[in-house]
N, C-alpha and C positions, 0 to 999 in steps of 0.2 A: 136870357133876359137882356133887352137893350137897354144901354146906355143911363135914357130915360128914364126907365122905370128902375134901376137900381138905386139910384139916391131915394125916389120916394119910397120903395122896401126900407132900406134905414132908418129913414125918419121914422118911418111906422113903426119897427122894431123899437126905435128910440124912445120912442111914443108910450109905447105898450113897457118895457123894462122902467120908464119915469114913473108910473104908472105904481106898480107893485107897492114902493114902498115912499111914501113921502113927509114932510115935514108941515107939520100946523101947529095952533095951540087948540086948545080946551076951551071953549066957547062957552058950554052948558055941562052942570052934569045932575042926572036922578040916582041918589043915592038909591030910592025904592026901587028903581028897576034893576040898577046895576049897569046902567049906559051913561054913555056921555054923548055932547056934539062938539066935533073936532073941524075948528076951520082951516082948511087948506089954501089960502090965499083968499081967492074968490068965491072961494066953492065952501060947502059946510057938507060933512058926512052925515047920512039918518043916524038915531041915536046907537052908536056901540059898543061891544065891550072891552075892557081894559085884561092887558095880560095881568095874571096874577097865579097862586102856586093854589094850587086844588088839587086833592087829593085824599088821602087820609089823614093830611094835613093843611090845613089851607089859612094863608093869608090874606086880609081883606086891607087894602088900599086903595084909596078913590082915587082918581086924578085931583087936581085943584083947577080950579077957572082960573085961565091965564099961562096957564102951565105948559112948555114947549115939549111936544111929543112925537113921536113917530107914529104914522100910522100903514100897517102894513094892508093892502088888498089884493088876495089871494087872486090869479088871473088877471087883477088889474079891474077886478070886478067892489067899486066901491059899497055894493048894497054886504057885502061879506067881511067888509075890512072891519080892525078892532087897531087898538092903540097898545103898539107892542115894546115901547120901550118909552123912558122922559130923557129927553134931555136938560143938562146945567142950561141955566143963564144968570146974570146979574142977581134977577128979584129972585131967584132961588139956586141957590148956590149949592153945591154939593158940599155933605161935610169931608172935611181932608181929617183923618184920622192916623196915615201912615195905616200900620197894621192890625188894627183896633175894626171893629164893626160898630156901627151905634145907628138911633132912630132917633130923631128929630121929629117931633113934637109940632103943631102950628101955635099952639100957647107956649113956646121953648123948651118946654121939657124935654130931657133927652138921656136915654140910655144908651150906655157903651160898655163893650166887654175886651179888654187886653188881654191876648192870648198870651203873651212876653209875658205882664207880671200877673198873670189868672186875677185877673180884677174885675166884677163886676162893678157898674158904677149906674147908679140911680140919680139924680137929678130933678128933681119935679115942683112942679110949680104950685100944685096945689094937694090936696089929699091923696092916700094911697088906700086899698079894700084889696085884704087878702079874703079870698073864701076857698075853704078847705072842709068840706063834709067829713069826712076820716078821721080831721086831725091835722096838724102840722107839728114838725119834729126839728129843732135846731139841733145842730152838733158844731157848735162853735163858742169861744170865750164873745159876750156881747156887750158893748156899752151903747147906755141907753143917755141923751143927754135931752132933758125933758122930763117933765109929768110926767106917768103913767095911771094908766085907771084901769082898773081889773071888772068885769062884769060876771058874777061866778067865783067859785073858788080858787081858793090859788094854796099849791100846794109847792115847796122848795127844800130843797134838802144840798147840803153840799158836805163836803170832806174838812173837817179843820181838825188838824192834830190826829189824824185816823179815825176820826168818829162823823158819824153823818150830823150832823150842824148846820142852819140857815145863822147870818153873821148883817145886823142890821145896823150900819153906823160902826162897825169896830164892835160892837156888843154879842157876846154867844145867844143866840135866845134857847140853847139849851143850857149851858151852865153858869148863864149872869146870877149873880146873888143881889140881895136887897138888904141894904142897913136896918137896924131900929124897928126890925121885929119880932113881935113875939108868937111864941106858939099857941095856938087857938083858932078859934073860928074870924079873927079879922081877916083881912085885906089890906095885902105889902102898898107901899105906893108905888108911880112908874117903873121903869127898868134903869139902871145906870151903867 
């Protein structure tokens, strides 16, 4: 190879490896499709898809418009590229947690789990909806600080003094007594 034509092999190599993987933001995205359009300076890619974990398990996260990404093109061939990583900037900042994993919310909400102190931590900005067909089962002491509304029955049983007992305000509502009555067909008043 002369001379000559060695530098322009380089650049072409140069060319093609720039190529592979590059830096845009997020232009456009179809949630219903599952693509996005990713501008690379001048250039915008046809609409594509986003990495994400599929499998028997699978997480759905969309890009956000505006959002700075990588987008990889396998061969250097743009009609194939997809968006394989986000990068930090400014307007979206990474959370810093140290050793803690969490999700961030666009309304703030945000979950984290401390593997240090095993802490789940919920945070949320507006309602939560468990649904659980089967049932749902706590095994834990709970306080509740709020209302609560029951729809259906509610059945409670607990231990006080070795006997199963529910305990409502300090009161047994198995062995409360009622003053100032008598035996017959009336009706005690409340519970004390």
């Amino acid at each position: 190879m002369n001379s000559a034509a060695r530098p322009a092999a380089a650049a072409a190599t140069d060319r093609a490896v720039a190529d592979l993987v590059r830096e845009g933001v997020v232009d456009s995205v179809d949630l219903a499709a599952g693509k996005a359009i990713v501008r690379l300076g001048d250039l915008f890619t046809p609409p594509i898809d986003w990495a994400m974990a599929v499998g028997d398990t699978t997480i759905w996260i969309p890009p956000t418009v505006g959002q700075p990404v990588t987008v990889t093109c396998p061969e250097g061939d743009i009609e194939r590229a997809f968006i394989s990583g986000s990068l930090p900037s400014s307007q979206m900042a990474p959370l810093f947690l140290g050793a803690s994993v969490g999700i961030r919310f666009k309304d703030g909400a945000i979950i984290t789990y401390d593997p240090q102190a095993q802490k789940l931590h919920l945070q949320l900005t507006g309602a939560a909806e468990l649904v659980a067909p089967e049932g749902l089962s706590l095994k834990a002491d709970v306080d509740i600080e709020g209302d609560v509304t029951v729809k259906g029955g509610l059945k409670a049983s607990g231990v006080v003094e070795g006997e199963q007992d529910v305990v409502f305000a300090g009161t047994s509502a198995k062995s409360h007594t009622h003053g100032g009555v008598s035996a017959g067909t009336g009706f005690s008043g409340p519970p004390r």
